[in-house]
C-alpha positions as CSV (number, residue, x, y, z in Angstrom):
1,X,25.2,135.0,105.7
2,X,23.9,131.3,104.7
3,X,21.8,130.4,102.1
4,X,18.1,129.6,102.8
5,X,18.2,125.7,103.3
6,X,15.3,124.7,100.4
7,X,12.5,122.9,101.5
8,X,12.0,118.8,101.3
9,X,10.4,117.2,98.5
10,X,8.2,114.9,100.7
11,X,9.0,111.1,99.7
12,X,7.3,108.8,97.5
13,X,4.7,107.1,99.6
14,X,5.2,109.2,102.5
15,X,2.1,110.4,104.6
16,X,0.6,113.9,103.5
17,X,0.9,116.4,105.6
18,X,-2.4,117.0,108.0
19,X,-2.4,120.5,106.1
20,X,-2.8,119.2,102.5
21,X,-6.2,119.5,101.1
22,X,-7.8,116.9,99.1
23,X,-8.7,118.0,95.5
24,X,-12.2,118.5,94.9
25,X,-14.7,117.4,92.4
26,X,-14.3,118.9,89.0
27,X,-16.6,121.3,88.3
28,X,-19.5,119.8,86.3
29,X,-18.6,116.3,86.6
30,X,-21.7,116.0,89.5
31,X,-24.3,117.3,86.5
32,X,-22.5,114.9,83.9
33,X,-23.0,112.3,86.0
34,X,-26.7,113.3,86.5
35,X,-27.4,113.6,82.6
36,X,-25.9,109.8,82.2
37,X,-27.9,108.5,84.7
38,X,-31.2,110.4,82.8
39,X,-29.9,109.1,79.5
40,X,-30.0,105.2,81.0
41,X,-32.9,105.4,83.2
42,X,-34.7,107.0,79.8
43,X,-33.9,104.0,77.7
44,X,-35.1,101.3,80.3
45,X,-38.3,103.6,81.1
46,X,-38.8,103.7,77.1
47,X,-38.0,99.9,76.7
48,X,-40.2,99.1,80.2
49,X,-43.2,101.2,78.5
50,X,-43.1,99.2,75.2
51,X,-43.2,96.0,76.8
52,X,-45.8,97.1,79.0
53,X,-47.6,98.0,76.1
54,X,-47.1,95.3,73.6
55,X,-46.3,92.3,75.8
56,X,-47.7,92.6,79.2
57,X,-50.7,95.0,78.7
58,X,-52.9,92.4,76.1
59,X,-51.8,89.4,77.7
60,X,-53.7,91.1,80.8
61,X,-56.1,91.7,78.3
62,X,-56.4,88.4,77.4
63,X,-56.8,86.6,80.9
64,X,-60.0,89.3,81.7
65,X,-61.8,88.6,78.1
66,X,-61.5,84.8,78.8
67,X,-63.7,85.7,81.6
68,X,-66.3,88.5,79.7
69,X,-68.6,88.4,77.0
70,X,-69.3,91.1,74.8
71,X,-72.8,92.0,73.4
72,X,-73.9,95.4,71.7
73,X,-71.3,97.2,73.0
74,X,-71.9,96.0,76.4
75,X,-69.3,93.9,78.2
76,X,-70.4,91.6,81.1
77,X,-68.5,88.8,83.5
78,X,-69.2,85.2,82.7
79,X,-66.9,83.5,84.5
80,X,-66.1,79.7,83.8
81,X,-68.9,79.8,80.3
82,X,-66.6,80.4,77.7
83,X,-64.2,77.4,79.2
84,X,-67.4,75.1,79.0
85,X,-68.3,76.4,75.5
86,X,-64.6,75.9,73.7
87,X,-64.0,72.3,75.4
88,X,-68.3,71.3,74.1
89,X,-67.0,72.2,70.5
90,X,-66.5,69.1,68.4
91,X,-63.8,71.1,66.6
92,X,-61.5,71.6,70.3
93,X,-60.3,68.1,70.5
94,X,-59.7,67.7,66.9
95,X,-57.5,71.1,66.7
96,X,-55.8,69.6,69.9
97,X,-55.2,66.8,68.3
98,X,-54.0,68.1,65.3
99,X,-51.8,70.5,66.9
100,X,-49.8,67.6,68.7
101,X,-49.3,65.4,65.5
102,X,-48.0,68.6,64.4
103,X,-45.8,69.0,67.1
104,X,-44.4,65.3,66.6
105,X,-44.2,65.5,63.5
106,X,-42.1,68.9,63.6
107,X,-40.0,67.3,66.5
108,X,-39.3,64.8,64.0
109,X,-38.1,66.9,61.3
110,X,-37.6,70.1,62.3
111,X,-35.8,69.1,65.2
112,X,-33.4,66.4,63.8
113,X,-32.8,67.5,60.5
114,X,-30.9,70.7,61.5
115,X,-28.8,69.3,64.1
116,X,-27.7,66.7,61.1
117,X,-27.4,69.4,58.7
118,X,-25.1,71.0,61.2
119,X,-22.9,68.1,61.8
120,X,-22.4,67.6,58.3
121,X,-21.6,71.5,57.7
122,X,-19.3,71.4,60.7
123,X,-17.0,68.5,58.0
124,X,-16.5,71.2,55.6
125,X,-13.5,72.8,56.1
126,X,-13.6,74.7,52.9
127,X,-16.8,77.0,52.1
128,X,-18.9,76.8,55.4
129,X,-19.6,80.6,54.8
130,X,-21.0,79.8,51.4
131,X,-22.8,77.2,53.5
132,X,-24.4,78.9,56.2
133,X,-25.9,81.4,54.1
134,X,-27.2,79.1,51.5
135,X,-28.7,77.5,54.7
136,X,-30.2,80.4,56.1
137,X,-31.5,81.9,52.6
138,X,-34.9,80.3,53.4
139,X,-35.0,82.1,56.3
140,X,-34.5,85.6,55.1
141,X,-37.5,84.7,52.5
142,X,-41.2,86.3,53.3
143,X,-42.9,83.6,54.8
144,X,-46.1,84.0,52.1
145,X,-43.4,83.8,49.1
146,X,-41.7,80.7,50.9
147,X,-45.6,79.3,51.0
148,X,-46.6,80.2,47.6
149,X,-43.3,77.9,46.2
150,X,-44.6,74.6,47.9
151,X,-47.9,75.5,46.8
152,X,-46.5,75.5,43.2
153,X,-44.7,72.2,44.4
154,X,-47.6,70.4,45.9
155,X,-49.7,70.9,43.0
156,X,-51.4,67.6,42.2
157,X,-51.3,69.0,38.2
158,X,-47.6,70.1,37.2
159,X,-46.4,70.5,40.7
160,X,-42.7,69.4,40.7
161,X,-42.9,66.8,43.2
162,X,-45.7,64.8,41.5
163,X,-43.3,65.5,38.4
164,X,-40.2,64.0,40.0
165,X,-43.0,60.9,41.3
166,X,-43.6,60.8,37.6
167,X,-40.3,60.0,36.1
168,X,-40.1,56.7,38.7
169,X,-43.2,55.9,37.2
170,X,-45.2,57.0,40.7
171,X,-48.8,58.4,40.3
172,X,-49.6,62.1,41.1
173,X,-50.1,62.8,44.7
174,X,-53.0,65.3,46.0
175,X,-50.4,66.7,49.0
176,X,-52.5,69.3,50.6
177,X,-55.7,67.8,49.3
178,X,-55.9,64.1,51.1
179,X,-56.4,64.4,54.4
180,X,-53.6,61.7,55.4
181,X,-50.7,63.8,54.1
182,X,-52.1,67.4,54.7
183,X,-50.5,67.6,57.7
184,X,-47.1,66.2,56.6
185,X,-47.0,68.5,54.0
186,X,-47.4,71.6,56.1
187,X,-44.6,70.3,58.3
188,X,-42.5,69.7,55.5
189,X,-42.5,73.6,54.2
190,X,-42.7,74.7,57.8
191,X,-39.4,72.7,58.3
192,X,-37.8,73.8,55.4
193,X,-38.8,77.4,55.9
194,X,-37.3,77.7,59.9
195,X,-34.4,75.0,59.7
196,X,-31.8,77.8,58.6
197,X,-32.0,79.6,62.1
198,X,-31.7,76.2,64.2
199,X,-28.7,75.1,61.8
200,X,-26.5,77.9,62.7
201,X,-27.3,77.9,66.4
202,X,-26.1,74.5,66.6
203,X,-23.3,74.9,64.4
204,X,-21.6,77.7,66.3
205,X,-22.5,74.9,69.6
206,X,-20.5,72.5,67.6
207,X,-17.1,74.7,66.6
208,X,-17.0,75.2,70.3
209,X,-16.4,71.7,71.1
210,X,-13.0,70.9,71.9
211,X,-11.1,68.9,69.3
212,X,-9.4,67.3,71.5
213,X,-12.1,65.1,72.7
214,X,-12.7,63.9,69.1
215,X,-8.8,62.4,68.9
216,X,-9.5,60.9,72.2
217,X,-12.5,59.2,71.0
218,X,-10.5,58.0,67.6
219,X,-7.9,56.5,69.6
220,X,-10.4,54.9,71.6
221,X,-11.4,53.2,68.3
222,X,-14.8,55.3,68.3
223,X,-16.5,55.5,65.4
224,X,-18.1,58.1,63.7
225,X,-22.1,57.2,65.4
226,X,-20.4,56.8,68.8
227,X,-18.5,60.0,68.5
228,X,-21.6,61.9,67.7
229,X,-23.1,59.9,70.6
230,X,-20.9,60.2,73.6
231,X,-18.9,63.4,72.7
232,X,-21.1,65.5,70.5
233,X,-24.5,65.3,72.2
234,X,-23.2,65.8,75.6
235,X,-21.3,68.8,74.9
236,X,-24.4,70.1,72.9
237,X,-26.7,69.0,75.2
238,X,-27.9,72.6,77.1
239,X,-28.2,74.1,73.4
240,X,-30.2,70.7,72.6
241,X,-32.1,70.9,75.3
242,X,-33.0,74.9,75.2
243,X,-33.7,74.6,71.6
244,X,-36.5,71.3,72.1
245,X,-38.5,73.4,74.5
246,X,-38.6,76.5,71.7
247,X,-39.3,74.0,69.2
248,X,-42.3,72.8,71.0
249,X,-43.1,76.3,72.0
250,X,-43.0,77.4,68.2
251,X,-45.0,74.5,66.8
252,X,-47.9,74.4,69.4
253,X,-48.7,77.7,67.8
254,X,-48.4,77.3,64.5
255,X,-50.5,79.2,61.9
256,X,-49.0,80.6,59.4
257,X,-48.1,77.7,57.2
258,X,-51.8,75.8,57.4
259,X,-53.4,79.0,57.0
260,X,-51.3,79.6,53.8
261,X,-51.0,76.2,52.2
262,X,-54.7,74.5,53.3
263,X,-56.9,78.0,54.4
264,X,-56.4,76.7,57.7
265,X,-58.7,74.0,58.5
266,X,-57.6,71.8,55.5
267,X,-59.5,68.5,53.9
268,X,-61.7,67.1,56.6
269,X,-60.4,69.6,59.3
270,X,-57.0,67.5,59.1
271,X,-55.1,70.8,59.1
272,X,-57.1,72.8,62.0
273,X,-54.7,74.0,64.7
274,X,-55.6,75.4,67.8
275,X,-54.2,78.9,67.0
276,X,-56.2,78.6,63.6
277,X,-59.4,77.6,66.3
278,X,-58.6,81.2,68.2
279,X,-58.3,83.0,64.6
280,X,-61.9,81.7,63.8
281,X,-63.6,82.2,67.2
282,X,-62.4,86.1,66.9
283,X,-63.0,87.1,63.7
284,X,-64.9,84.5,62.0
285,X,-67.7,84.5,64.7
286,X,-66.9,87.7,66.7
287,X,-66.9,85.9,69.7
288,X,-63.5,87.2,71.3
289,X,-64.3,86.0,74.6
290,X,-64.2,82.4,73.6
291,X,-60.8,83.1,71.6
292,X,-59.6,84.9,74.5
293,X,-60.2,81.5,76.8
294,X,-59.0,78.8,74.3
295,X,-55.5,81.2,74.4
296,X,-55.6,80.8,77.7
297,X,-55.6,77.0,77.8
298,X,-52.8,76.9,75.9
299,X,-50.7,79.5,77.6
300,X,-51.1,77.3,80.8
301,X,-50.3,74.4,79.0
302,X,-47.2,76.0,77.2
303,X,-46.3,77.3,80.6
304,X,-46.9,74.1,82.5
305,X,-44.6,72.1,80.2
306,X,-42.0,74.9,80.1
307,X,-41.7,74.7,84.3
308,X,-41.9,71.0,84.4
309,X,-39.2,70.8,80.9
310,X,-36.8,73.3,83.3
311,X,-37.1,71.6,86.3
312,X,-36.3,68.3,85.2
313,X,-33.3,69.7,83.5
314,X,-32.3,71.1,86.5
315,X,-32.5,67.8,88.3
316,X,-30.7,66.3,85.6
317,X,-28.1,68.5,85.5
318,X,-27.7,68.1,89.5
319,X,-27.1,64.6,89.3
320,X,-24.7,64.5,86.5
């Protein structure tokens, strides 16, 4: 009698037979897969409802106040007069005004001095740690403690920078208390109070520049102003150009600092800024409508600068 012949292994690769069943699903991997999807869609529902309540719900708000007036509990449509009564008050153009010269002035500064402080932190090659945080220390400082050291500064009595004016035999300057160098003040603390933030972000732009576009530039004879010119601005130039439109977001609403340093409007309304001018039409003189329409105004202008800023970026960067 012969042996029973033993049955094929089937080859590697070869076709199953039509027979062979396909394994199923594992058993509860269809409700682990439900509960995931219910853990994510819970986040972004929970994340969707905060901004809707936060973010998107008052500036809705805002855009039906601008049109209302509120009297005695009563609420009632307007329409256009709380645009004609903020643009009739002498103090509108001068809080435009000085919101600009803010805004120039703080391009000035606060936009040039971290980018140099960068550069010159981006030399080190020793210590930039020690650097960066010594940088950034002003940051991480409460804004009314960073404000209540320049006001010991400004001091026109013992305020260390009439005493340093002193010793080179300068007289004592009243800083917040002229109206000619109010504003330059504020800008000053504002600039040393939000630089640290800026310096890092163009920093970490800088270490990312190749260094081999630096030796080409040496052996082109380039100095150090014509490196920084046609290598390091060009490779910078998206974080440049992303951080000039959030500057310019930033400092057309400032408040904070002239509120702190100069009680808001300043000498001679030299410090009155249009945010400071929506702070006093809502809870100065209860008039929220008005407040409501002057933020308006400058959303559409911040938002009008922001599409025009991007778009000729865009063109820029499509003919380059």
């Amino acid at each position: 009698m012969s042996a029973p012949a033993l049955a094929k292994e089937p080859a590697v690769g070869a076709a199953r037979p039509p027979h062979a069943v396909e394994p199923g699903p594992r058993p509860g991997g269809f409700r682990r897969e439900l509960r995931r999807n219910l853990t994510a869609h819970g986040f972004l529902i929970g994340a969707v409802l905060c901004f809707s309540f936060f973010s998107w719900y008052p500036m809705v708000r805002e855009f039906l106040l601008a049109f209302q007036k509120t009297e005695d509990g009563r609420t009632t449509w307007v329409g256009l007069d709380n645009l004609v009564k903020i643009v009739n008050d002498p103090a509108f153009g001068q809080a435009w005004l000085n919101t600009l010269w803010f805004t120039l002035l703080a391009l000035v500064l606060g936009f040039a001095v971290p980018f140099v402080l960068a550069l010159v932190i981006n030399e080190f090659r020793h210590g930039q740690g020690y650097l960066r945080l010594l940088v950034y220390l002003p940051v991480m400082l409460p804004p009314v403690a960073s404000v209540l050291l320049f006001r010991y500064l400004y001091d026109p009595g013992y305020g260390l920078f009439n005493e340093v004016l002193g010793v080179f035999g300068v007289p004592a300057q009243p800083w917040l208390q002229d109206p000619d160098t109010a504003m330059l003040s504020v800008v000053v603390a504002a600039t040393w109070m939000n630089m640290g933030g800026a310096t890092l972000i163009y920093l970490a732009a800088l270490q990312d520049i190749p260094g081999e576009l630096y030796e080409a530039a040496e052996l082109d004879g380039a100095g150090l102003l014509r490196k920084v010119w046609h290598v390091t601005i060009p490779q910078t130039r998206l974080v440049l150009s992303l951080m000039l439109l959030m500057q310019v977001i930033a400092t057309m609403q400032v408040f904070t600092e002239p509120f702190l340093l100069t009680g808001g409007a300043g000498p001679e309304g030299s410090t009155t800024t249009v945010v400071y001018l929506i702070y006093q039409y809502a809870f100065n003189f209860n008039d929220y409508g008005a407040a409501a329409a002057l933020g308006l105004l400058l959303l559409v202008l911040l938002a009008g600068f922001s599409a025009a800023y991007t778009r000729l970026s865009r063109d820029q960067d499509a003919d380059a």
